[in-house]
PASEBA-1860 file (N, C-alpha, C; in nm, 3 decimals):
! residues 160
1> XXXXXXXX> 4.995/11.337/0.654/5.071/11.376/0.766/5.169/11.486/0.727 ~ 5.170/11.597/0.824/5.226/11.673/0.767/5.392/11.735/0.853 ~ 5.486/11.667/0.803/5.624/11.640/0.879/5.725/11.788/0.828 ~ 5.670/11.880/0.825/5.689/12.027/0.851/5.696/12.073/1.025 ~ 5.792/12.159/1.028/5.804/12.193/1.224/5.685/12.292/1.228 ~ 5.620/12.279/1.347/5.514/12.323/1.367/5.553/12.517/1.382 ~ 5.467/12.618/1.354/5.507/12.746/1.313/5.542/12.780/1.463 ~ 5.612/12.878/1.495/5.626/12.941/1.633/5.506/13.015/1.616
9> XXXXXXXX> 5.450/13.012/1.782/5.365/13.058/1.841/5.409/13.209/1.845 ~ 5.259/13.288/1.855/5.306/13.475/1.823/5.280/13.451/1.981 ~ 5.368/13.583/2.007/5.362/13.647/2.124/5.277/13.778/2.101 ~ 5.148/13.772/2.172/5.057/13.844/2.153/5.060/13.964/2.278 ~ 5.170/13.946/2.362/5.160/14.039/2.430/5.187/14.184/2.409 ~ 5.315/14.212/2.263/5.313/14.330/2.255/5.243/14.369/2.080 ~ 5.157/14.377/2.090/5.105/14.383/1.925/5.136/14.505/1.811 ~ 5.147/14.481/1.729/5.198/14.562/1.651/5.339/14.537/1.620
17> XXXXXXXX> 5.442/14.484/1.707/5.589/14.479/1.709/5.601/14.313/1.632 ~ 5.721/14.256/1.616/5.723/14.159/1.519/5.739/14.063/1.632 ~ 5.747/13.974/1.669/5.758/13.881/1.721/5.911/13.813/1.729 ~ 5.921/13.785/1.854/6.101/13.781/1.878/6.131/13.650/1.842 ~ 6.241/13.656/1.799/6.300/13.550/1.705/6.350/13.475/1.846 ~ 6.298/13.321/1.816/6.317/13.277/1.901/6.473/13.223/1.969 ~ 6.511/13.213/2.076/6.687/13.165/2.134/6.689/13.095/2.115 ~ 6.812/13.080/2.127/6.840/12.879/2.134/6.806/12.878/2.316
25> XXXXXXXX> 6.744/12.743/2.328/6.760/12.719/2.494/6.874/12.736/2.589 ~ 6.848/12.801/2.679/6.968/12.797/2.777/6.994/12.676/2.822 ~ 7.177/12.684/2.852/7.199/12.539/2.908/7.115/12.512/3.040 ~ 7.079/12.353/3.077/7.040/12.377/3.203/7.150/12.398/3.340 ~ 7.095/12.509/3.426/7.173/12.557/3.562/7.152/12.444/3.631 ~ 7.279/12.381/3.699/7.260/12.281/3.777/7.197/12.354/3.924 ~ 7.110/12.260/3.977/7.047/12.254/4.109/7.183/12.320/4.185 ~ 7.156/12.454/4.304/7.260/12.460/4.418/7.247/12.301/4.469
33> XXXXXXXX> 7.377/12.312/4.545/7.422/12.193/4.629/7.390/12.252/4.770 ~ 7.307/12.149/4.836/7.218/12.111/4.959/7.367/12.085/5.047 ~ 7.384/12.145/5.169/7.474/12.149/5.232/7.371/12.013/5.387 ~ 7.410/11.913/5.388/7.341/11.798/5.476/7.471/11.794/5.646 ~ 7.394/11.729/5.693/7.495/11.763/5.864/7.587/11.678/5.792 ~ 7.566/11.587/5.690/7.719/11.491/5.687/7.814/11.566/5.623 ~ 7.796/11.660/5.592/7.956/11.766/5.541/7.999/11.811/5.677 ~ 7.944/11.812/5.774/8.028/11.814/5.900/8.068/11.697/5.958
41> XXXXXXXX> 7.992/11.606/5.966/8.005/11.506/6.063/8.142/11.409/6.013 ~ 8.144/11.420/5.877/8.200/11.306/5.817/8.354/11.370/5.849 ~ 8.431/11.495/5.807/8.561/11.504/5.885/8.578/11.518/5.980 ~ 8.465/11.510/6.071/8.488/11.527/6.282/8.520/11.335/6.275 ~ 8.418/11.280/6.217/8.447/11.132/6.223/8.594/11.109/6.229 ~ 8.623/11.133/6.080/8.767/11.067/6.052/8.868/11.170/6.152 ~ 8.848/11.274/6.198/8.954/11.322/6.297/8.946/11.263/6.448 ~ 8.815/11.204/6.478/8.822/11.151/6.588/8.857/10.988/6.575
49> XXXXXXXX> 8.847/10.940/6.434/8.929/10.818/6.425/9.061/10.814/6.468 ~ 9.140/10.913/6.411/9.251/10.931/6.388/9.318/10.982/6.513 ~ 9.237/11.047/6.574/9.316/11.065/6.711/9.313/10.924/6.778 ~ 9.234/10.851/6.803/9.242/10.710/6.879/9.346/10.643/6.780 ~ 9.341/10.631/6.644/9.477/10.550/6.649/9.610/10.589/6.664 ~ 9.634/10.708/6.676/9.736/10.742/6.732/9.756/10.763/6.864 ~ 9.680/10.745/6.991/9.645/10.700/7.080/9.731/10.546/7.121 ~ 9.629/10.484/7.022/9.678/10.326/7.015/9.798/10.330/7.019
57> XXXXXXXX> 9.870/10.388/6.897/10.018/10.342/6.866/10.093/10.363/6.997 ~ 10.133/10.524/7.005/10.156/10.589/7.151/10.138/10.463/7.268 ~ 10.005/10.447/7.303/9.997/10.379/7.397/10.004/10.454/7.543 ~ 9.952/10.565/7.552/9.965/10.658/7.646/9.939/10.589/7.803 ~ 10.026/10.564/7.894/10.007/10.488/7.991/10.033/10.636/8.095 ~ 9.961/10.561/8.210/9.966/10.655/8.354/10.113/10.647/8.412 ~ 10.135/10.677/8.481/10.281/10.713/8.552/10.262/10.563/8.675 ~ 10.365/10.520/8.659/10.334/10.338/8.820/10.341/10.429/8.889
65> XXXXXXXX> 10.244/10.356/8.974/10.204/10.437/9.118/10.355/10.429/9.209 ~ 10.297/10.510/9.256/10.480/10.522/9.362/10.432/10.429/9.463 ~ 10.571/10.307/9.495/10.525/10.192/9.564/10.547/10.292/9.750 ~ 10.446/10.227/9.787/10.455/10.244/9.916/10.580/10.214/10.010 ~ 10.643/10.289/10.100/10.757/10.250/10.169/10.743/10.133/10.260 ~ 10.848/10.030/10.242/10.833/9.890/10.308/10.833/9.942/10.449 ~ 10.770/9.850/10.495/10.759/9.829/10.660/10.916/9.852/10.724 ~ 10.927/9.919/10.851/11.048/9.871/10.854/11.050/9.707/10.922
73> XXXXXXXX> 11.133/9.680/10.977/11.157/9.496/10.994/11.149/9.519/11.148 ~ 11.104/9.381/11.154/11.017/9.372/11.315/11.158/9.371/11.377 ~ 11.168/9.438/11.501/11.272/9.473/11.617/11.300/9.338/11.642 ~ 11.371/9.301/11.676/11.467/9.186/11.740/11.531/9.244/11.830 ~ 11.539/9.143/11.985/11.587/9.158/12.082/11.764/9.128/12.049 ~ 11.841/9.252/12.080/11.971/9.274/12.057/12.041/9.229/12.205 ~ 11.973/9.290/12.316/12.048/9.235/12.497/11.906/9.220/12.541 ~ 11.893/9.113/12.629/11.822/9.079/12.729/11.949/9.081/12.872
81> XXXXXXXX> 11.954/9.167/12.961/11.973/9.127/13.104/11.921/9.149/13.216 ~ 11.921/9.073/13.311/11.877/9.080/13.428/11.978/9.072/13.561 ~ 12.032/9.153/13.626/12.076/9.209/13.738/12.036/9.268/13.841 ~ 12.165/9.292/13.912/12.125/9.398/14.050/12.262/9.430/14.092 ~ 12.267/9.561/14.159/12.350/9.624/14.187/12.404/9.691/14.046 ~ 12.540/9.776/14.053/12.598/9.825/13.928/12.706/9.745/13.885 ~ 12.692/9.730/13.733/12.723/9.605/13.646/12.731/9.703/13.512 ~ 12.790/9.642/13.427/12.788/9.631/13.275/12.772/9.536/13.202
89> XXXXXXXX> 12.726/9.576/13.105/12.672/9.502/13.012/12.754/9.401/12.914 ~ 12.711/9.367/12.811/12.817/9.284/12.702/12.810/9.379/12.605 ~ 12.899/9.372/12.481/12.868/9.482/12.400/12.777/9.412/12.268 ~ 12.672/9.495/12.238/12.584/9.484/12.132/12.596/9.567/12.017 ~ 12.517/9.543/11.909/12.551/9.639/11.783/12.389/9.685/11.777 ~ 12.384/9.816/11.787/12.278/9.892/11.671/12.216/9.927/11.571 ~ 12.185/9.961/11.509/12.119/10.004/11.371/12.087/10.152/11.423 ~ 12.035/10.239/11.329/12.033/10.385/11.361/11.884/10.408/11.480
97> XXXXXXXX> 11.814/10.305/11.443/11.715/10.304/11.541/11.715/10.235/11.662 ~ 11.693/10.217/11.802/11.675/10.093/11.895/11.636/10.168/12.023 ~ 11.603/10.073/12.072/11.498/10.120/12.217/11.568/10.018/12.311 ~ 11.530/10.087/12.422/11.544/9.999/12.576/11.447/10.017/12.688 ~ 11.408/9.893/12.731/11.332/9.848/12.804/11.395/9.839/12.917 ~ 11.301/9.917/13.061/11.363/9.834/13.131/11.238/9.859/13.221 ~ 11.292/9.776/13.398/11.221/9.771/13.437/11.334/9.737/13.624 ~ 11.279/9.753/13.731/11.375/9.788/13.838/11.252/9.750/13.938
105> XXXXXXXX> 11.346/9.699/14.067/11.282/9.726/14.187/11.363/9.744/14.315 ~ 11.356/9.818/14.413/11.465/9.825/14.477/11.388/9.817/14.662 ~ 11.467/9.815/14.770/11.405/9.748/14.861/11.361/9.891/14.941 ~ 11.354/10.004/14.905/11.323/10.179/14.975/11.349/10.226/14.839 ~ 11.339/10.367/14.842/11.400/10.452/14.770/11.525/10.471/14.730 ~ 11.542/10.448/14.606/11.724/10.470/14.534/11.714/10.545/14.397 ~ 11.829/10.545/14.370/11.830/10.605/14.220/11.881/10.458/14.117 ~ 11.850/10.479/13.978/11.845/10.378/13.886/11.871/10.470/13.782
113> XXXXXXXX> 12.031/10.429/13.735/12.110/10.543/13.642/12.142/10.422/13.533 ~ 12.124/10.420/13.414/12.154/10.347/13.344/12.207/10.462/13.156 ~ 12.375/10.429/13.135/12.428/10.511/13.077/12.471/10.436/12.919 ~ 12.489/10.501/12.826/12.494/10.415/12.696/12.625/10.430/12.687 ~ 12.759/10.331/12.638/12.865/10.367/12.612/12.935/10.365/12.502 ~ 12.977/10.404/12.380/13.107/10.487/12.397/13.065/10.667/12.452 ~ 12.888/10.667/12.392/12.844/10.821/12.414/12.875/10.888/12.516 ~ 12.806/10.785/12.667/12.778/10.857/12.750/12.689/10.886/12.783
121> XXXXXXXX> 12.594/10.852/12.723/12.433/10.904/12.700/12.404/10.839/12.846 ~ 12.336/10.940/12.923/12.265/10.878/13.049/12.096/10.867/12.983 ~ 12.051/10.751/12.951/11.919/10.667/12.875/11.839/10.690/13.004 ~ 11.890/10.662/13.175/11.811/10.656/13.280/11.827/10.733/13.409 ~ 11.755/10.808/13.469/11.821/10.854/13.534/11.695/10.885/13.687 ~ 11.673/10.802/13.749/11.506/10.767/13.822/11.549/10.734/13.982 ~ 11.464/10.823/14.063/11.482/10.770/14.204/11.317/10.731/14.220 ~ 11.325/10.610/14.285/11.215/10.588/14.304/11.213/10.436/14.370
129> XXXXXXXX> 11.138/10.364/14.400/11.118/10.235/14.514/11.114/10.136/14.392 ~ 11.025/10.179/14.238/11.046/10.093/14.149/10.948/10.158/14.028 ~ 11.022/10.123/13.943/11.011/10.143/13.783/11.000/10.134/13.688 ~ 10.922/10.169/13.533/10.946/10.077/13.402/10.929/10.165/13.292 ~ 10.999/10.185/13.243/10.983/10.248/13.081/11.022/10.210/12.992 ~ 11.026/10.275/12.849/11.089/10.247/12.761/11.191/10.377/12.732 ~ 11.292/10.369/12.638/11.375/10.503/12.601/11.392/10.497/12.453 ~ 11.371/10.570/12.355/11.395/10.496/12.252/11.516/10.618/12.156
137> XXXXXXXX> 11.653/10.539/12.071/11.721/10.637/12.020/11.716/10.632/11.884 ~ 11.745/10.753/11.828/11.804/10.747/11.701/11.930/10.793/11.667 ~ 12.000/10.737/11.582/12.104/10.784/11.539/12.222/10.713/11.486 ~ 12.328/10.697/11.517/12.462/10.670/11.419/12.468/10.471/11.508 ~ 12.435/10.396/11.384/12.477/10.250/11.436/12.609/10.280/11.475 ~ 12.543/10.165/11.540/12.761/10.104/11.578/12.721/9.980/11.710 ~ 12.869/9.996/11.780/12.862/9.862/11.896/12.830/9.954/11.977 ~ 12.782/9.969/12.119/12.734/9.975/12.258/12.733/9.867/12.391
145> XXXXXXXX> 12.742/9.948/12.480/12.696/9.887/12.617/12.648/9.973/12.685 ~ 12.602/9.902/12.790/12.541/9.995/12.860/12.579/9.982/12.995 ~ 12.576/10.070/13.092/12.632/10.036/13.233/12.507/10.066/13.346 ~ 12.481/9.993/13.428/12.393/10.017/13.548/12.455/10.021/13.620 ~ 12.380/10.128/13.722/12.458/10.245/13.846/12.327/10.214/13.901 ~ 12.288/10.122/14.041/12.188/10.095/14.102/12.217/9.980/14.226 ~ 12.157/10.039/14.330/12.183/9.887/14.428/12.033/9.795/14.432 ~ 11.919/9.833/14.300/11.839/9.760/14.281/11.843/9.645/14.182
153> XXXXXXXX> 11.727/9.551/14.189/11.717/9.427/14.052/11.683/9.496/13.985 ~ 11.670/9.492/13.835/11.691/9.541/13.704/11.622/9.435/13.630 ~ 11.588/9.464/13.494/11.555/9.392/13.374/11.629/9.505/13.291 ~ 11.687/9.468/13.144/11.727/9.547/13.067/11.674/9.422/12.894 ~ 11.627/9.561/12.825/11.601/9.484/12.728/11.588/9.565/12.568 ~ 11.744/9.512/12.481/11.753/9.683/12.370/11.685/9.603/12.283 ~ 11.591/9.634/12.181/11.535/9.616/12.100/11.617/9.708/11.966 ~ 11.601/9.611/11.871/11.634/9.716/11.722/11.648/9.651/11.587
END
């Protein structure tokens, strides 16, 4: 057995010239690096983690709905009267809103004047055999009466 290194092989390609002394091996060049979708995906991941937990913490809530305005409160009868001829009333209290009802009958044609007081406010002011409306005010509470100017029957009725 013959434990001698085996001779270098001639390079027969350029003849006549001596044969090149052989290199040492080059180191090996590592493989380029393969660029895969997970070099993208993987910091979109963790940035879209990271926005939800800071999300979480936050706790980002909607604005409370704006509550709807309460009803106003059912009218209550403030005067009920019933007359004839011209009379006044008792005195009642208001709120900024209230209405009056009324309703008349007279025995021909007359007038049916019905006036609000401390104002003055004439609320009615109707010639006719007979009648019914409503009047409705707004404005500054307080106490009132009211006066009827009529040689007819009447209903009167303030709501508020």
């Amino acid at each position: 057995m013959n434990l001698a290194p085996p001779a270098p092989a001639r390079d027969h390609t350029y003849p006549g010239l001596p044969d090149p002394i052989p290199a040492a091996p080059a180191p090996p060049v590592p493989a380029p690096r393969r660029r895969t979708r997970w070099t993208l995906a993987v910091p979109l991941l963790a940035a879209a983690l990271g926005f939800v937990a800071v999300a979480a913490v936050i706790e980002l809530r909607p604005s409370p709905p704006t509550p709807s305005p309460a009803p106003p409160p059912a009218a209550r009868n403030l005067l009920v009267v019933k007359g004839s001829g011209t009379r006044q009333t008792r005195v009642f209290t208001t709120g900024t809103d209230w209405r009056l009802a009324y309703s008349y009958a007279c025995p021909g044609r007359a007038t049916f004047v019905v006036t609000a007081y401390p104002e003055r406010d004439v609320l009615v002011n109707e010639s006719a055999a007979t009648g019914s409306d409503s009047v409705t005010r707004h404005g500054v509470p307080g106490t009132r009466r009211l006066e009827v100017d009529s040689p007819c029957t009447w209903t009167l009725t303030v709501t508020g």
